[in-house]
C-alpha positions in Angstrom: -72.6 85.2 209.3 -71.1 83.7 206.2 -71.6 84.8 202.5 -74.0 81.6 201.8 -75.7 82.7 205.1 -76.5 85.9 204.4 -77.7 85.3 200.3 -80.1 82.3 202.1 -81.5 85.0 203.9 -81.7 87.9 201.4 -83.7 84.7 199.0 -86.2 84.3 201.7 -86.7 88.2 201.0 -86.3 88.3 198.1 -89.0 85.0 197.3 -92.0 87.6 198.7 -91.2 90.1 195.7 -92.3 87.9 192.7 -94.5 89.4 190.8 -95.9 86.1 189.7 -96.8 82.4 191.1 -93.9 79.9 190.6 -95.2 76.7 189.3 -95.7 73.8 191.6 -92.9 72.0 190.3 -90.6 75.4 191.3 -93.0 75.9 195.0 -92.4 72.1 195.5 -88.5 72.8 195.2 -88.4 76.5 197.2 -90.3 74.6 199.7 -87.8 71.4 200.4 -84.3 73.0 199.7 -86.1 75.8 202.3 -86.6 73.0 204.7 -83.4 70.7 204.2 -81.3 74.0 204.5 -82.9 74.9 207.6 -84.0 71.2 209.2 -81.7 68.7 207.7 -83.3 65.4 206.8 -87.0 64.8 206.3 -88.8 63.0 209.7 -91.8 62.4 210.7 -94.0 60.0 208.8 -95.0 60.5 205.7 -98.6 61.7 205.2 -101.3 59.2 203.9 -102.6 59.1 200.4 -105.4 61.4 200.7 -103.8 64.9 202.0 -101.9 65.3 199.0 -100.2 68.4 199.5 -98.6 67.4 202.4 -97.8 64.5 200.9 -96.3 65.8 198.0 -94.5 68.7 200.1 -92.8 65.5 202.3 -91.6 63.4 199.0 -90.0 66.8 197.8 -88.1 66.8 200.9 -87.7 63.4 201.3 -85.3 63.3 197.9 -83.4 65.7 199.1 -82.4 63.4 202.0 -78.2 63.5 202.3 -78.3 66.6 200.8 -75.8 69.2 202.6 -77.2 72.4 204.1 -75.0 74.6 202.2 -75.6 72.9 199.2 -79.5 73.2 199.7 -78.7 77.3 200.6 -77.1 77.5 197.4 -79.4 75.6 195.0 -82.5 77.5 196.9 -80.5 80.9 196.2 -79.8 80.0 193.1 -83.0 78.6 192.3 -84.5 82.5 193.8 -82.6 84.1 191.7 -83.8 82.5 188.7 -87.1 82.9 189.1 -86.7 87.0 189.8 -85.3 86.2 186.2 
């Protein structure tokens, strides 16, 4: 397991221990670096209008699209680590 590995995994630890609720703007962003470092690219269709937070959870995602899975392990890491402030 390789360095970025094993600090991906010790963020999703480490995410359970905050003493206080991101914002939605940061549990939009934990959410779709969490899911474009461990699914790649958005699929599926998007959700319709009226289940919002799905819907906002897949646009997240979605503009991450391209985005490498060691780059979204670092920037969720990073992003972690900043709010553990």
């Amino acid at each position: 397991m390789s360095d970025l590995d094993q600090s991906f995994t010790q963020a999703q630890e480490d995410v359970k221990k905050l003493t206080s609720k991101p914002s939605n703007d940061d549990l939009l962003s934990l959410y779709s670096l969490f899911k474009q470092a461990s699914k790649g690219d958005v699929d599926g269709k998007r959700p319709g209008r009226l289940d919002m937070v799905n819907r906002a959870k897949y646009d997240a995602w979605d503009k991450l699209k391209g985005t490498s899975t060691d780059d979204a392990k670092q920037r969720y890491v990073d992003l972690v680590t900043r709010l553990l402030g």
